[in-house]
N, C-alpha and C positions, 0 to 999 in steps of 0.2 A: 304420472307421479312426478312432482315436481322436484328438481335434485338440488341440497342444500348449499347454500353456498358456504365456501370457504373462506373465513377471515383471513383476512395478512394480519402477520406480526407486526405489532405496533414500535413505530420506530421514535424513540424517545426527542425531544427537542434537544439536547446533548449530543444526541449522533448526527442530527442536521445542521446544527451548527460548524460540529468537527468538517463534518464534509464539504461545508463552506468552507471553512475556513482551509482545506486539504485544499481547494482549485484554486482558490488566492495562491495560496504557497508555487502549486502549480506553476502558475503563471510568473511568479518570480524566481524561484530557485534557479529555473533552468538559464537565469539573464545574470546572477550574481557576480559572474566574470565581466561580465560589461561594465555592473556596477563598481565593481572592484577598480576597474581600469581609468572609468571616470574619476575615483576614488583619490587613483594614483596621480592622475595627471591634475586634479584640483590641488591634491597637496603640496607637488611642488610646481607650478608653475602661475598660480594665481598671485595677485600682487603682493600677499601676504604668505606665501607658499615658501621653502626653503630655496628654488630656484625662478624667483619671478623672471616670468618670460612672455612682453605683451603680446607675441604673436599668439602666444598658445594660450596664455592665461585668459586672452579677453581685455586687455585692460588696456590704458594711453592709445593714442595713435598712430595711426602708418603715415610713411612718408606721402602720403596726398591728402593727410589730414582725417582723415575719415575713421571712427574708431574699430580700434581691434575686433575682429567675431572670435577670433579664438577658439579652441576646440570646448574647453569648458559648458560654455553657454548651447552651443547648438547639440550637444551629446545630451547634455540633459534633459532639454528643450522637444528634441525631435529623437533623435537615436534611441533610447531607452523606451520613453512612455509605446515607440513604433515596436520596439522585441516586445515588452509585455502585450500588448494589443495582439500582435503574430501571433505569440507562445497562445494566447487567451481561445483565438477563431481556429488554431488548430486541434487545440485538444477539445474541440466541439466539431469541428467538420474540416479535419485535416488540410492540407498543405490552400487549399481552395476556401477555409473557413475562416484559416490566416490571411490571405491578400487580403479578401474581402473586410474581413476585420481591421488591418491595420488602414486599408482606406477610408473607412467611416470614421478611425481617431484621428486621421489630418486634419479633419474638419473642428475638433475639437480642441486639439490644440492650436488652430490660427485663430478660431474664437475667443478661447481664453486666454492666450498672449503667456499664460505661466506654465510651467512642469503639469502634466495633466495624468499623472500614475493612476489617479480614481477614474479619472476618465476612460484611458487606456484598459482597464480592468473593468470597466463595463460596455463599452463599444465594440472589443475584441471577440469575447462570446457572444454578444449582442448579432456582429456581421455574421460570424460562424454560423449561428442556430436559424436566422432569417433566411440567410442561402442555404441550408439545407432545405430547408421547409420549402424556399420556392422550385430548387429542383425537381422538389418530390412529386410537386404540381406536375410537369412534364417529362417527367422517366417514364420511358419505355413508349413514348408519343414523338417522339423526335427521328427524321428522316434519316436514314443509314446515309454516312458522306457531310449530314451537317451538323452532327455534334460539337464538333470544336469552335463553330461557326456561334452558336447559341450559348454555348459556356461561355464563351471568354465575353461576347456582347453580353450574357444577362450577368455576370461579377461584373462588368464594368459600369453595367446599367445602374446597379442596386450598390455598387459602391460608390457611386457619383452620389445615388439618391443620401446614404446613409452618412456621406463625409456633409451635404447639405445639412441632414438633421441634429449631425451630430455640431455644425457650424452655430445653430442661429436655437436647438432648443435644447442639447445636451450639455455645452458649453456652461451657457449661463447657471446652469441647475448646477453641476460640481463645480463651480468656480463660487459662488452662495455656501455651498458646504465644505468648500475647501476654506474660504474666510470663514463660515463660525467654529466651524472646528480649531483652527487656528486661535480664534479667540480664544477659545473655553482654554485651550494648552495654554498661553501669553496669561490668562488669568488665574492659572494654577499656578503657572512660576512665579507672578505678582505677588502672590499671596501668600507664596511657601509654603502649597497644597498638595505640589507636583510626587510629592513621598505618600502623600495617599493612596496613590494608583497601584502603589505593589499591594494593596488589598486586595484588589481585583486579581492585576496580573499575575502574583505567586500559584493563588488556588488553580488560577487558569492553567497555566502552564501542567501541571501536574491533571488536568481531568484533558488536556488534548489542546484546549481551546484557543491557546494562547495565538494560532497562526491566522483565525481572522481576524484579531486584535493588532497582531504585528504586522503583520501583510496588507489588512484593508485598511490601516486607520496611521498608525503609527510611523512607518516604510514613507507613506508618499508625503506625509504632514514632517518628517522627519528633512528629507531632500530639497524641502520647498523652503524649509528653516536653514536646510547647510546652504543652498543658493544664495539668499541675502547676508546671513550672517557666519561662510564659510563653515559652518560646523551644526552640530546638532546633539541635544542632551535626548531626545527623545530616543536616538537609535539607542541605548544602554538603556532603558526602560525595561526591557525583556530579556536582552541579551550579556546582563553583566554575569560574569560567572563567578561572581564574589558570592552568593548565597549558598550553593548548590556547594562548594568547596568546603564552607563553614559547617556546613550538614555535614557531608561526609566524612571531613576531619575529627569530628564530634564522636563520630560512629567510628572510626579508629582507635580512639583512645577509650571509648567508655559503650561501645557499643558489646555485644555475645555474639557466640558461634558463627553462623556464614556471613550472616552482616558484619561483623568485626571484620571477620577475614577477607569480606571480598570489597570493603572501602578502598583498600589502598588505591586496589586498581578501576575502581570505579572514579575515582578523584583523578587520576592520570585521563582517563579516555572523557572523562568530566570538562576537568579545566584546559587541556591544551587539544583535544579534541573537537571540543565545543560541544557534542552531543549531552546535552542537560539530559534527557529523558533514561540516562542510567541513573539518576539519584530520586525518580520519582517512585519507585518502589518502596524506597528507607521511607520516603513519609507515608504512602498506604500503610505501611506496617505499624506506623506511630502516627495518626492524620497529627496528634497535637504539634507535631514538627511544622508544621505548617507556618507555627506562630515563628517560628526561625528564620526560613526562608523571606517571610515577611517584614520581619527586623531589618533581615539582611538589606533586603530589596530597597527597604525605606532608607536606610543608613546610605545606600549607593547614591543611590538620587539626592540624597539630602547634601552629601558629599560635592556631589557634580552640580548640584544647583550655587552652592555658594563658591566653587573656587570657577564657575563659569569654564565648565571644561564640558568637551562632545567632541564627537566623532564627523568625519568629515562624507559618510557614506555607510552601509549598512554594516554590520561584521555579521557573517552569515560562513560556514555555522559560528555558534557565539565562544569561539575560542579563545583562550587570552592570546594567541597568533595574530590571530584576525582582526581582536580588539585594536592592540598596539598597533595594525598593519594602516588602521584607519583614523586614529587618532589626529585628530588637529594639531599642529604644529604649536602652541600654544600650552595643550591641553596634557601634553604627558604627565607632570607632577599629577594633577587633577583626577583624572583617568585611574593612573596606577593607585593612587590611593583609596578612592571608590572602591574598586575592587579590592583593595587588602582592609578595609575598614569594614564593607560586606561581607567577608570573609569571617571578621573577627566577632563581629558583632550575633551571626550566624552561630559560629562555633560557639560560644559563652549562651547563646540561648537554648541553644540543643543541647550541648554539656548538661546542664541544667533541668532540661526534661527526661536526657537519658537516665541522670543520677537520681532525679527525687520519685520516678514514677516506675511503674512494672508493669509486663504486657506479656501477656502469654504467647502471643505470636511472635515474638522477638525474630526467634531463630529460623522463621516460616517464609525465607527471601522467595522460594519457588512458587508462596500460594498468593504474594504481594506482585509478584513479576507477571503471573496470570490472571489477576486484580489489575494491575495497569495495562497487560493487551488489551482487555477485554473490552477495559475504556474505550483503549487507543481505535479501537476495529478493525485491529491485523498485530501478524506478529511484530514484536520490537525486534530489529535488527542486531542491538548490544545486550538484549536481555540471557545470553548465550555465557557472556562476560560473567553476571550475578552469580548464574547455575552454575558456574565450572564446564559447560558444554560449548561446543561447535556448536555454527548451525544448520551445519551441512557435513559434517565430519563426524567420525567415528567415537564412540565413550573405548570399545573396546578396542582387544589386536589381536588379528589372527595368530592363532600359536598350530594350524593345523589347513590341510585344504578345508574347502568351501566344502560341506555336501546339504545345509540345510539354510533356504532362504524365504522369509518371508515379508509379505507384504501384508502393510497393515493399515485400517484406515478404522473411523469413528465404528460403522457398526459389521463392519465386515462383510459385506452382500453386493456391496454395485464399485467403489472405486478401484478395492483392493482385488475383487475379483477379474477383472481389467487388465491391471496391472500387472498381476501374476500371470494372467496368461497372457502377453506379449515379452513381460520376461523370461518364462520360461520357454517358449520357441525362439526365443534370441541365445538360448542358453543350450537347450539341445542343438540348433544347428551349429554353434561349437563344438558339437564334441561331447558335449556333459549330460547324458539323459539322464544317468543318476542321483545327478545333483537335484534335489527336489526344493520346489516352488511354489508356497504353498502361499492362502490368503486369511487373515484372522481380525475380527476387531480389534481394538489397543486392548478393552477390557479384558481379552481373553489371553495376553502374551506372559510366556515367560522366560525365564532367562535362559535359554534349551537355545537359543538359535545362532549360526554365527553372524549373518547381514540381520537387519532390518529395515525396512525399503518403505518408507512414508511422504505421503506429501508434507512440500514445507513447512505448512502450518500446525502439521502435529508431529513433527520428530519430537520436541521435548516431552508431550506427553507419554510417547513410545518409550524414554530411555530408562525412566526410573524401575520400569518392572526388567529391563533386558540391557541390564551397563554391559555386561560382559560382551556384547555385539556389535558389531561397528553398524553403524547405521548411516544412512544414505537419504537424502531427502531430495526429490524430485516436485516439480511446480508441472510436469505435462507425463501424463499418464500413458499415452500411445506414441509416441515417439522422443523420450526424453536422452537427451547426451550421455547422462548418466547412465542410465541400462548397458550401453556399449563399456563405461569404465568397469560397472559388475561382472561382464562378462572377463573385460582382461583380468580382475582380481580373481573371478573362480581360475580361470589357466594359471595365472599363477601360480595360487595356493596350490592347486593339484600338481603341479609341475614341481614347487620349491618343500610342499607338505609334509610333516614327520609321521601322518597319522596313517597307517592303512587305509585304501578305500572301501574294507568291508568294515570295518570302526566306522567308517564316517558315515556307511547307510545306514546301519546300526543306529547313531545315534539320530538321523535323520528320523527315523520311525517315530520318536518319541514325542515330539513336539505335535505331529502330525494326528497322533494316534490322543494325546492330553485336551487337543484345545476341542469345544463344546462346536455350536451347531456355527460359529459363527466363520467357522474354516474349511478348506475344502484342500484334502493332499493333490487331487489331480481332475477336474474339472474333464477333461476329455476320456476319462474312465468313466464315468457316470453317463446311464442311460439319460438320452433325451425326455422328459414328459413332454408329450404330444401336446398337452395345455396350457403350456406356459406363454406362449406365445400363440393367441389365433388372429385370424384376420380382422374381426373387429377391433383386435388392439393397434392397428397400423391404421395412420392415416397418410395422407402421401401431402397436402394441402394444410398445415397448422392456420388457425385464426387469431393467435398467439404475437403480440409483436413487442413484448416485453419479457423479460426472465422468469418473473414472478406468474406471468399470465402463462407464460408455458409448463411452467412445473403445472400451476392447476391442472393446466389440458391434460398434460400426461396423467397425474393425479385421478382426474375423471374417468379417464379409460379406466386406470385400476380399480378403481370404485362403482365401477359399470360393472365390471367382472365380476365382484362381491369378492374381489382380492380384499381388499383393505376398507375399512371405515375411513370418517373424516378427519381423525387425529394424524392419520397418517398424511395425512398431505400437509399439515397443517409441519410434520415432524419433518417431510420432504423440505418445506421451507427455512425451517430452524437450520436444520443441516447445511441449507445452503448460506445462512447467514456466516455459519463458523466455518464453515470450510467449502472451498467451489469444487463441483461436481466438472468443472470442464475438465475433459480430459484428452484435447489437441484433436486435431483432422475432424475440425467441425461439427465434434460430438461432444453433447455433456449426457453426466446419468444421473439426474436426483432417484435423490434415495431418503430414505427415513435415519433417525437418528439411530443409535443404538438402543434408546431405552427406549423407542418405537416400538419393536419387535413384536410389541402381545398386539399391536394393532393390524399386522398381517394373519388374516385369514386363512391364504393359502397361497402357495406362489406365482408371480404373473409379469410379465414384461409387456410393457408399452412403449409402440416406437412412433412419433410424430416429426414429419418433415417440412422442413421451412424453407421452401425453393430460394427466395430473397435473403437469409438469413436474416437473424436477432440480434442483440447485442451480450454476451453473459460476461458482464464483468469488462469490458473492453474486447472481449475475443467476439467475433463471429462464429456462432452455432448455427446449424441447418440441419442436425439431426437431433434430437431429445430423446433420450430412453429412460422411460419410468420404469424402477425396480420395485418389488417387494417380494423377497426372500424367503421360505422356511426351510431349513436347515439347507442341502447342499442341492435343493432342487431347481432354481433359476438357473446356476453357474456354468452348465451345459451351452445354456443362450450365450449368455453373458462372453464364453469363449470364442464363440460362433462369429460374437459383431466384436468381440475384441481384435480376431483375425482379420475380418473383414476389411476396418477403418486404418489397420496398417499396411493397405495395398491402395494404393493410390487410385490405380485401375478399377477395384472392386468399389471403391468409393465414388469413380467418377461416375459405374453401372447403376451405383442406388440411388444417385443423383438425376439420373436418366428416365429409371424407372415411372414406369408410366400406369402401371399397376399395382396392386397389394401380390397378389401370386409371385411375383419379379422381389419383390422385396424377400414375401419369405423364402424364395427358392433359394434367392443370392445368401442366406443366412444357413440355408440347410445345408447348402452344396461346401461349404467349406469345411464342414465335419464328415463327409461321407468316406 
């Protein structure tokens, strides 16, 4: 019988974009100090700079007549476009992805004699993903003693080859699209067209987009413009924070409820912060604001096109700090007024839509701020700010000891059961057995608990059923730093606490005893089913060398079993969209979503080994454990390999293991 296969979730053209545009950013962010420094020394030391100075500026000549190189020219030239190239081969085949990378852009830049940023940004990954790929040809064929011998010759080999290609056919291709690109910008300003472009770029900014806009197009066309004509109109393109001000101010004076209230401080971490992406919510909640930011955007540009004012280097993030820090020497009048004309312009158009129109989601900041992650495809770092929440910090405050903690994830069955038991054996060998540890989906929390223990990605959905709780957000499920601060807060609280500790088991009971199937008070009280785990569900050999292809394999095993239907694997993948299943020491557990549930048949763990490891997300996995749950029957397992993966020893055993009997022994043995 042939077994069906499973679709993947269709990933929109919107998120591949973003994602593009997320490795551009990549590969500049982490150089912005260099940029900055360039930045510094163009403004004042070039001939038109506040402190012209030919040695450094680049300009007249030295005493044997020969002219200045100056740091200017060759920082730009060579030093920059060589970090983004590096940054580029590394975050594709680490420290060895980077030489190789920034070797093949030499070649690229003696070719094309100018600033070669586009070039750099594709040569860099370019060397990284080619050296991986040819290593991969001869791993594990290579004589013990001449490794080092074959690495450093085949990077030297293949970046001699790649600085050639990138010499004589990379070159000419981005140095062609570096000139028409150029045009098309020279014939926007000719024409007084160049304020159109916040058509584009406003909506962008607010769906994600705006960083392969800014990073792959704008950044290098911008650099290659402050070069000959010291400055550049193009860095304030995306970066003015006259719009985003104009918004929010708008929504101070004339906005309701938490929007009203929580502008102020949205405009503070807005404008002198630089992070734009706190005022993209006020427009989800009203898209017509759009036409605002728009105005704004237009009026900024339109501003800097006629008083001929730019910036001398990126301002990154787009803070009015940053702005001024880069501004042209020429350019301040110019500059500041863009920005306060953006602003103005902003403000009187949003005024105007706040006042003459009505929206019933006004006051719904928390359902627009999860509307803009969801975009975004992670959580927003300042969306914390909007809610009135941390985000990593507590809503509530102990008024008593610890005695009830629990851990909470999407459907309750595979992260949180994990979780719970490695915190709670971190918890009893303190001292505290009676402090109970329990595991529940979000859907099922109430306000009964004093911690609440989530991964990063869904504290905020945990707090609104459970403020009273302090809550704790962890990114690594088996061994996170945090679990050690919970344990000093329980000694604490039990140490400094007003409440009796038979009060405190007491009220521990309750939460324990309310929440439905998706919880379990004590996982090592519950008899093992003999079936949840059999030998057919182990393989020791995955054929899996992607994320998505592993979930299926595990997926399959349960599906073999006549654990789960198709939906469920289908739900395993969803799950791992919105939130990742790793959960540290080279284990992840897909699991199904919560509203999965009716697609478990019965309960069953599936465990697949990946001697080489995968990639989940940037981490390295070599174990996969497929879940599916009903009611508290898995979590026996489940505590068995939670214990296991926090002994470094027993993990190095299952990595050894050379049989299925060795696997399930190593699982059984740590609950006998």
């Amino acid at each position: 019988m042939a077994t069906e296969t499973v679709a993947k979730p269709k990933t929109s053209a919107r998120v591949h974009v973003q994602k593009f545009g997320t490795f551009l950013s990549g590969m500049i962010m982490p150089n912005i100090g260099a940029f900055i420094a360039w930045g510094i020394i163009t403004a004042l030391f070039i001939e038109k700079g506040w402190i012209p100075v030919p040695q450094l500026g680049g300009f007249g000549t030295n005493a044997a007549g020969a002219p200045n190189t100056g740091l200017v020219g060759p920082m730009i030239t060579y030093l920059l476009p060589l970090l983004i190239a590096y940054t580029g081969g590394r975050m594709v085949y680490d420290v060895r992805g980077g030489v190789v990378g920034a070797i093949g852009t030499m070649g690229v830049i003696v070719g094309a004699g100018i600033p070669m940023f586009i070039g750099a940004m594709i040569m860099g990954p370019l060397g990284g993903w080619t050296m991986k790929k040819l290593d991969s040809i001869w791993d594990g064929k290579i004589r013990p003693g001449f490794e080092m011998l074959v690495n450093n010759f085949s990077a030297g080999i293949w970046g001699a080859l790649l600085a050639m290609l990138g010499f004589y056919g990379i070159s000419p291709l981005v140095t062609a699209f570096s000139t028409a690109a150029g045009n098309v910008v020279q014939f926007l300003v000719n024409n007084g067209l160049l304020p159109l472009t916040s058509i584009f770029i406003e909506p962008a900014k607010v769906l994600f987009l705006n960083n392969a806009i800014n990073h792959g197009v704008l950044t290098p066309l911008g650099i290659q413009q402050s070069l000959e004509q010291g400055k550049s109109i193009l860095f304030l393109l995306e970066a003015n924070p006259g719009p985003g001000l104009g918004l929010l101010l708008a929504y101070m004076f004339f906005g309701r409820g938490a929007a009203k209230a929580s502008a102020p401080g949205a405009a503070l971490i807005h404008f002198f912060g630089g992070i734009h992406e706190i005022y993209f919510p006020y427009v989800l909640m009203r898209p017509m604001l759009i036409l605002a930011t728009i105005a704004g955007g237009m009026t900024g540009i339109a501003t800097l096109a006629i008083t001929n004012s730019g910036l001398v280097a990126p301002a990154a993030p787009g803070s009015i700090i940053a702005v001024i820090a880069q501004t042209s020497r020429d350019s301040y009048f110019g500059v500041i007024l863009s920005v306060l004309l953006a602003a103005t312009v902003s403000f009187l158009v949003a005024s105007l839509i706040l006042r003459t129109t009505h929206h019933s989601d006004e006051g719904d900041l928390n359902a627009a701020t999860s509307k803009m992650e969801a975009m975004k495809g992670k959580k927003s770092s300042v969306a914390s700010t909007l809610t009135g929440a941390g985000a990593g910090g507590g809503v509530g405050v102990l008024t008593g000891p610890i005695s009830n903690i629990v851990f909470a994830c999407d459907a309750g069955m595979g992260s949180s059961a994990m979780g719970a038991s490695v915190l709670r054996n971190k918890i009893k060998a303190a001292g505290f057995p009676d402090v109970k540890v329990t595991n529940a989906s979000i859907a099922n929390l109430s306000d009964t608990y004093d911690v609440v223990v989530t991964h990063q990605d869904l504290t905020e959905r945990a707090k609104p059923s459970t403020a009273s709780a302090v809550h704790v957000s962890v990114d690594n499920f088996m061994n996170s730093p945090r679990y050690d601060e919970i344990v000093e807060m329980v000694q604490r609280s039990n140490a400094e606490g007003t409440a009796a500790p038979a009060a405190g088991a007491a009220t521990a009971a309750a939460p324990a005893a309310a929440t439905t199937s998706g919880t379990a008070a004590a996982p090592e009280a519950a008899a093992a089913p003999s079936d949840i785990l059999v030998p057919e569900s182990v393989v020791l050999n995955g054929s899996a060398a992607t994320r998505d292809a592993a979930i299926d394999e595990a997926g399959q095993l349960l599906l073999a079993r006549g654990a789960v239907d198709n939906d469920y694997i289908l739900a395993m993948h969803e799950r791992e969209e919105s939130v990742s299943t790793y959960m540290g020491s080279f284990l992840a557990i897909p699991h199904g979503t919560n509203a999965a549930k009716d697609h478990i048949k019965k309960s069953a763990v599936s465990v697949v080994r990946y001697p080489d490891g995968i990639d989940w997300n940037g981490k390295q996995v070599k174990f996969v454990v497929g879940v599916a749950g009903v009611n508290n029957e898995h979590l026996h397992i489940l505590s068995s390999i939670a214990k296991v993966f926090t002994n470094k020893a027993q993990v190095a055993q299952l990595e050894a293991a050379t049989s299925v009997d060795e696997v399930l022994e190593l699982f059984g043995k740590v609950n006998a």
